[in-house]
N, C-alpha and C positions, 0 to 999 in steps of 0.2 A: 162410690160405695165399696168398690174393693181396696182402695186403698184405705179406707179407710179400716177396714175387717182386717189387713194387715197392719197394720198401726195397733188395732188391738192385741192382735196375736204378739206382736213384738213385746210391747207391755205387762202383756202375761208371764213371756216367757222372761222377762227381767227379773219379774218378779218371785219367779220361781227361782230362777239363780240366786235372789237375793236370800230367798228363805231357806234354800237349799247349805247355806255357806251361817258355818256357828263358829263364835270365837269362845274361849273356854283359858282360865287363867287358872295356875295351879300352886295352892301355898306352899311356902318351903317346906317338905317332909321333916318330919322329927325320926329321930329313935334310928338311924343312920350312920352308923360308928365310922370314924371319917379312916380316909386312908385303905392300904388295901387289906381286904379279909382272909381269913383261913378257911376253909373247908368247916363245915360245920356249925359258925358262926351266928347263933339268934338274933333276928335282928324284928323289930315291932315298928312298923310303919305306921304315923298319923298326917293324913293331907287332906284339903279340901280341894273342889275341883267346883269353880262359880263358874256361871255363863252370862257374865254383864251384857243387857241389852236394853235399847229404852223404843223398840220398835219390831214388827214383825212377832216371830217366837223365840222361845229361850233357846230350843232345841229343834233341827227337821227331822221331822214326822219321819221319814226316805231313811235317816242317817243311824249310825250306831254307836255305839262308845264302849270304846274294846278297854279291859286293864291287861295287863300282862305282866309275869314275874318267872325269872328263869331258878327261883327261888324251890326248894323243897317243903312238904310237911306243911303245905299252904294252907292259910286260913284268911280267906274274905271276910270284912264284916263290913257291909255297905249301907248307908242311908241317904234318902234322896232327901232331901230338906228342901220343903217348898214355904216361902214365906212365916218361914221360922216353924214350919208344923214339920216333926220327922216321920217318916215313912223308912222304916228299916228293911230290907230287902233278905231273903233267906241268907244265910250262912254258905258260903260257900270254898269249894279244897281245892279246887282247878288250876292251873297256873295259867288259866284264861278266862277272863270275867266279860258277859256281853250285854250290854242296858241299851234295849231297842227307843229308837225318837221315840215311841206311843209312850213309852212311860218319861220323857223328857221335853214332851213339847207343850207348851203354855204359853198362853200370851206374853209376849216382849213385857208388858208391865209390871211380871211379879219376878219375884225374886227364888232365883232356884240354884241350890247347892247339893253337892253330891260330897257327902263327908264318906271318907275310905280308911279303914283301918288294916293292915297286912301284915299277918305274921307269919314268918318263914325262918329256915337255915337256907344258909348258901351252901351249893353241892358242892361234892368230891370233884376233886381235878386233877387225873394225870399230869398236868402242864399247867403254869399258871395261864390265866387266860381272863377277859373282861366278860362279866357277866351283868345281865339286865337285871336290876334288881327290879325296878317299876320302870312300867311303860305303859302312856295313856293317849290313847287315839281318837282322833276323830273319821267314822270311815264312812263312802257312801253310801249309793244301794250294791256296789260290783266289790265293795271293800276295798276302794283306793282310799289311802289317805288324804284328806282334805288338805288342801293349801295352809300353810301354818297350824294345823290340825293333831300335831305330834310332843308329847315331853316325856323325855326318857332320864333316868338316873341308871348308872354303871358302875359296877365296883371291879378293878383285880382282886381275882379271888387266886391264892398263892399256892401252890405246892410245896408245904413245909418242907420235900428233902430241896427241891428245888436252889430252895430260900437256906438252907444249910451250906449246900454244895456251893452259890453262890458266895457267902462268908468264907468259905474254907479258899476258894479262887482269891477273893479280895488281901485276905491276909497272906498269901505267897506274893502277892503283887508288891504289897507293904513290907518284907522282907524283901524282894529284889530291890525294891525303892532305897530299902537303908543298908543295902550293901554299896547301891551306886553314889548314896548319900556319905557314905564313908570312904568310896576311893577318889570323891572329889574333894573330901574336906584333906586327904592326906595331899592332897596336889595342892591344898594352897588355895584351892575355892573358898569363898565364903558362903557358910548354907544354913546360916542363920534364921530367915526367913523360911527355908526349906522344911527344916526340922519342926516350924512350926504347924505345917500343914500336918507332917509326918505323923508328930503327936498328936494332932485331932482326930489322924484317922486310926491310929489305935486307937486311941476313946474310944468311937464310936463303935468301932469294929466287937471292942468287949464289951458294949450296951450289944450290941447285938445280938450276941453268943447269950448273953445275959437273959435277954427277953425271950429263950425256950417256945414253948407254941404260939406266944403273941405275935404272930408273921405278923402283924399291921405294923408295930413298933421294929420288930426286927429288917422291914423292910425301911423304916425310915431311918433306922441308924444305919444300914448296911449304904444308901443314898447319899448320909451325908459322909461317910468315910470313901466311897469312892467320888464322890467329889473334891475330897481334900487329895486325895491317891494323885488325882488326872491333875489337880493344879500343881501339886509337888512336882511334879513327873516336870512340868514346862518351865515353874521357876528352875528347876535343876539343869533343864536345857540350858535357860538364858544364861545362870550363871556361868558353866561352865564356857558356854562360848566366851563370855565377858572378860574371864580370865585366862582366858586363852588369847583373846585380841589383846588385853592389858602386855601377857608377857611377852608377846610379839614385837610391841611397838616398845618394849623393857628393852630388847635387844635391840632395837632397828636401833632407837637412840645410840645406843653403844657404838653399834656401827658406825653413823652417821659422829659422832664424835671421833671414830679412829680418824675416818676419810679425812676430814676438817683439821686432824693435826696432819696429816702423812702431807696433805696438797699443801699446808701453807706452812707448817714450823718446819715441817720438812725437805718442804720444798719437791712433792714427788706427785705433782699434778699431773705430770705427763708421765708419769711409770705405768706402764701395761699392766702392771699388777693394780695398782691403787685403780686406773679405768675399767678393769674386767669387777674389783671390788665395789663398784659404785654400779655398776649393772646388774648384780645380782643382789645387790642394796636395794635395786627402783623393784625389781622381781618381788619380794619380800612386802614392800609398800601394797604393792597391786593386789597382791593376796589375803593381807590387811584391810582393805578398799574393799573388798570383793566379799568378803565374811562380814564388813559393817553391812553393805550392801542386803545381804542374805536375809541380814538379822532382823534388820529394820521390814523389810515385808512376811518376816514369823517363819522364813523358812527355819529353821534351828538348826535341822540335820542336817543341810548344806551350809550351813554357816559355821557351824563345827568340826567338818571337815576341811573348810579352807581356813580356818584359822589354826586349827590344829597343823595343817601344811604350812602352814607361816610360822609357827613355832619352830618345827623341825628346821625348817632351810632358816632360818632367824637365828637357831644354835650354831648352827655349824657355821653358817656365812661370818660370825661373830666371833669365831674360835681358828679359822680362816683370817680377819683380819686384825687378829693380837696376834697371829705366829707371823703376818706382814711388817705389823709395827716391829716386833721384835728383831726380826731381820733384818730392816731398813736400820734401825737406833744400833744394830752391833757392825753396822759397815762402817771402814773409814769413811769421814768426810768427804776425802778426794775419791771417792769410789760413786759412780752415780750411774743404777743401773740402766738411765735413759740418755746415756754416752756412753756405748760402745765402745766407742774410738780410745777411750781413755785404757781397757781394758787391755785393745793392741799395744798403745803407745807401753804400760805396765810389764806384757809378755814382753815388745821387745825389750825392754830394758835388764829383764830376768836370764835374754836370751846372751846379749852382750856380755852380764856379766861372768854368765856360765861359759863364754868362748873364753873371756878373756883370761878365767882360771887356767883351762886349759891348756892353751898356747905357751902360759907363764911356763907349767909344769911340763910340758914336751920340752920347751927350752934346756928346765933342766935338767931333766934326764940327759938329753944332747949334749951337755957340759959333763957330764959325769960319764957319756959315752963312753 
């Protein structure tokens, strides 16, 4: 007997959870001007809000249905549509609208819609910031929001100097951009591709300026030039490093072309000059290595700077081994600065013939004693 009194009780209370719990599907609003808003902006809401159910009620009795709009100058105009009959509800200015279950509950069989009309401005904004334009809730008796019980729309509403002050920022950026654009092209960079972004963020940038208090528009043009701004900015990385690794490995060849005559037409494989020149040769390489290295996981800014160190020691190691060549091609043949020995056997020969002057000439002075 008692279990069985609890077996009902159990069932009761399913039941009430079941009826307790309303799903609510909401049409896409109209009259919603897309993008972000200005201050002051009229904007005319039409949505429906159905409660499809084929069992239990349309609505709990217990529950509430809250609207909400962070909107000014509000104007509700609500009708409960039951089985296609409207029931229009007073007019209402609140920027809180509350329809208790008792006016939403009906048996699961019939067909119940809550058509919403909302007209408002979006308020003043020190700062731009996201504002609710519609928010529809489903709440209990304590006004928690029901499990999937919630659909909210949000606009940025924009702070026209804001939105000024930020164009005025963008276009300094775009001038620092084509000053850097212009001391890579004098190096010999290719910024072809560059100058393409470049130009689309001026475009933009002057739709921008162009579009005056349409902050919605001016926020999308402002969007799309600093996107072309950030991609410039990284293609102008890449290149620049590119042609930096390019002129690096310009010279190394160079190098590596002296080395390969001096060791073999030369013959000055074993010269401490040519082996100190082939080690600051592999140095040069490694730094080269070291900037592909960079490149290739996006760092830029260190792969710019090692490649730009590969250039510098890439000039000079390069300018270094033509005053080698040069040196090594104006010596005698018989001169070979990796024998020594040849240098003494030369002194003394220089040394002999300078005695042998001498002696000559004491002789004769001694005859003419």
């Amino acid at each position: 007997m008692i279990q069985g009194r609890l077996l009902l009780i159990l069932i009761a209370c399913l039941a009430l959870c079941t009826v307790s719990v309303s799903a609510f599907t909401v049409q896409p609003p109209s009259g919603i001007p897309s993008g972000d808003l200005a201050p002051g902006t009229r904007v005319n809401i039409d949505t429906t809000v159905s409660f499809p159910t084929t069992s239990g009620t349309t609505f709990p009795s217990s529950d509430t249905l809250q609207f909400y709009t962070e909107l000014e100058s509000v104007r509700w105009n609500i009708v409960i549509v039951l089985n296609a009959i409207e029931n229009p509800r007073p007019l209402d200015t609140g920027r809180i609208v509350r329809i208790s279950g008792f006016e939403l509950e009906y048996p699961g069989s019939m067909d119940l819609k809550v058509r919403v009309n909302l007209e408002g401005t979006t308020p003043e904004v020190t700062t731009t910031d996201d504002k609710t334009i519609l928010r529809i809730r489903q709440l209990g008796p304590n006004d928690v929001v029901r499990g999937g019980g919630e659909y909210s729309i949000t606009r940025k509403v924009v702070n026209p100097a804001e939105v000024q002050s930020s164009i005025n920022s963008a276009k300094a950026d775009l001038q620092t951009l084509k000053t850097s654009i212009d001391a890579a092209q004098s190096d010999g960079v290719n910024t072809a591709a560059i100058e393409v972004k470049y130009n689309a963020a001026r475009t933009a940038l002057e739709s921008a300026s162009a579009a005056g208090t349409n902050v919605g528009t001016a926020q999308t043009h402002l969007s799309t030039a600093r996107t072309n701004i950030d991609e410039a900015k990284i293609l102008l990385e890449q290149a620049v490093v590119q042609h930096s690794i390019s002129t690096a490995e310009g010279y190394l060849a160079e190098i590596d072309s002296i080395i390969d005559y001096l060791s073999n037409e030369q013959g000055r494989a074993g010269d401490s000059r040519v082996i100190l020149l082939t080690s600051k040769r592999q140095s040069i390489k490694n730094l080269i290595d070291t900037a592909k290295d960079s490149f290739e996981v996006g760092n830029y800014a260190r792969a710019e700077t090692q490649a730009q160190d590969a250039v510098e020691d890439g000039q000079r190691v390069l300018q270094e081994a033509r005053d080698l060549k040069e040196d090594i091609e104006s010596l005698p043949t018989v001169v070979d600065p990796d024998k020594p020995f040849l240098w003494i056997i030369i002194a003394g020969i220089i040394i002999v013939v300078i005695g042998f002057v001498v002696v000559k000439k004491r002789r004769a002075w001694d005859e003419l004693g």
